[in-house]
C-alpha positions in Angstrom: -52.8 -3.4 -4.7 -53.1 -3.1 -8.8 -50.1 -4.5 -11.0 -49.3 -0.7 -12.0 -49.2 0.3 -8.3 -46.6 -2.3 -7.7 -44.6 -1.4 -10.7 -44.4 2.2 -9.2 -43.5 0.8 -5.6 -40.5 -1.9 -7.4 -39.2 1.5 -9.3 -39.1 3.6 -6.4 -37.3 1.0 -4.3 -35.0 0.5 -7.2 -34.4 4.3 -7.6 -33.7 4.7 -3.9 -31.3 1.4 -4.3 -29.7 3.1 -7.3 -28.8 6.5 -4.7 -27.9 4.7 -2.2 -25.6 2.9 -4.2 -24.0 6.1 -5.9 -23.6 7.8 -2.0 -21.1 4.8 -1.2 -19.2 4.9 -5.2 -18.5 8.3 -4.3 -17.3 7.5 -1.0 -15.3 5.1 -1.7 -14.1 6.8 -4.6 -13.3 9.7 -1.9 -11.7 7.2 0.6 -9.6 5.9 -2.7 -8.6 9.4 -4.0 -7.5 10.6 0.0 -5.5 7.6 0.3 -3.8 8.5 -2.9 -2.6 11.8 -1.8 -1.5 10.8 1.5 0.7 8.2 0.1 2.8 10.9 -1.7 6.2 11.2 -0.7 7.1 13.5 1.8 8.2 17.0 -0.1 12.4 17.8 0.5 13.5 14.1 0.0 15.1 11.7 -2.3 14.9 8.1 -3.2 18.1 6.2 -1.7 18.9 2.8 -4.0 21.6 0.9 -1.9 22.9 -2.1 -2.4 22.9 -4.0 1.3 25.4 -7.0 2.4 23.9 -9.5 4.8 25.9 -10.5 8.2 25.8 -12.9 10.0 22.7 -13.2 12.0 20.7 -11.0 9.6 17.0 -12.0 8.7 14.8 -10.3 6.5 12.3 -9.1 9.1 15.4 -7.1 10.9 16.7 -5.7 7.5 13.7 -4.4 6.6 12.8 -2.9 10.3 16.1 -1.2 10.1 15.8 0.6 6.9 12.1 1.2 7.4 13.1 3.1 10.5 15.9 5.1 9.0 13.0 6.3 6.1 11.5 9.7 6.7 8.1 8.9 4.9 7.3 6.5 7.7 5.5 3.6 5.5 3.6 1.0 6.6 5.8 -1.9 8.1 4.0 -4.4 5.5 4.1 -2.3 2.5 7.5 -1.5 2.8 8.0 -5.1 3.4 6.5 -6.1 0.3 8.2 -3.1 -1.5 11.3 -4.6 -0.6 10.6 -7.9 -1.7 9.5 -6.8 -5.2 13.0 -5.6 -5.7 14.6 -8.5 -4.6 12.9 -10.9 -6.8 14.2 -14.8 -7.2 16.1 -14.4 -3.9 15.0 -16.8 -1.0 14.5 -14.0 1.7 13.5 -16.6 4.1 17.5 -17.9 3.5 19.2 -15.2 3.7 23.0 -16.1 3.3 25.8 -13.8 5.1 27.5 -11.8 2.3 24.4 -11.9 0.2 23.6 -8.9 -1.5 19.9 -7.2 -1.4 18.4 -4.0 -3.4 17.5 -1.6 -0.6 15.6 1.8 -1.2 14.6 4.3 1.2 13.8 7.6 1.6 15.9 10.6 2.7 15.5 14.1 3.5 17.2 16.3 0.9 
C-alpha cells in the first residue's frame, strides 16, 4: 500500500468517524430538547408557595412524599426532592425540629 493510498484510507475513516459522531450530537441533542418539553408544567395550573410547620414525628423523606403526591405535574420523587431542598437552604433537613418552618411549593390545578 503507497503512503497516498493510506492517507485516503485514514481520511475516509476519519470522515465516516466525523458522521457517526454528528448522528449521535443530533440525537442527543433530540433526547435533550424532548426532555425539555416534557418537563413543562402541566397547562390549567398554578405554582402553590406554602409555608409548612413540622410535627412531631415528621422527617423530610415523608414531607416531601406528601406534597409530591398532592402535585398534579407528577415529578420525579428525587427532583422534587432536590427542588425542595434548594428552597430550604441552611436548614438541617436531616434534623428536622417540630414547629420548624419549611418553604413548600407545589403544583395545583387552576
Amino acid at each position: 500500500m503507497t503512503f497516498r493510498e493510506r492517507v485516503e484510507r485514514r481520511r475516509r475513516e476519519q470522515r465516516r468517524n466525523l458522521k457517526k459522531a454528528a448522528i449521535c450530537a443530533a440525537l442527543v441533542g433530540l433526547a435533550i430538547l424532548f426532555t425539555g418539553l416534557a418537563g413543562r408544567p402541566a397547562a390549567g395550573t398554578h405554582l402553590v408557595d406554602t409555608t409548612y410547620t413540622v410535627k412531631p414525628g415528621d422527617t423530610w423523606w415523608s414531607i416531601v412524599e406528601h406534597y409530591r403526591e398532592i402535585d398534579v405535574d407528577d415529578p420525579y420523587i428525587f427532583d422534587y426532592k432536590h427542588e425542595m431542598e434548594q428552597l430550604n437552604k441552611g436548614v438541617d433537613l436531616g434534623n428536622l425540629m417540630s414547629g420548624q418552618k419549611l418553604r413548600i411549593q407545589y403544583r395545583a390545578k387552576d
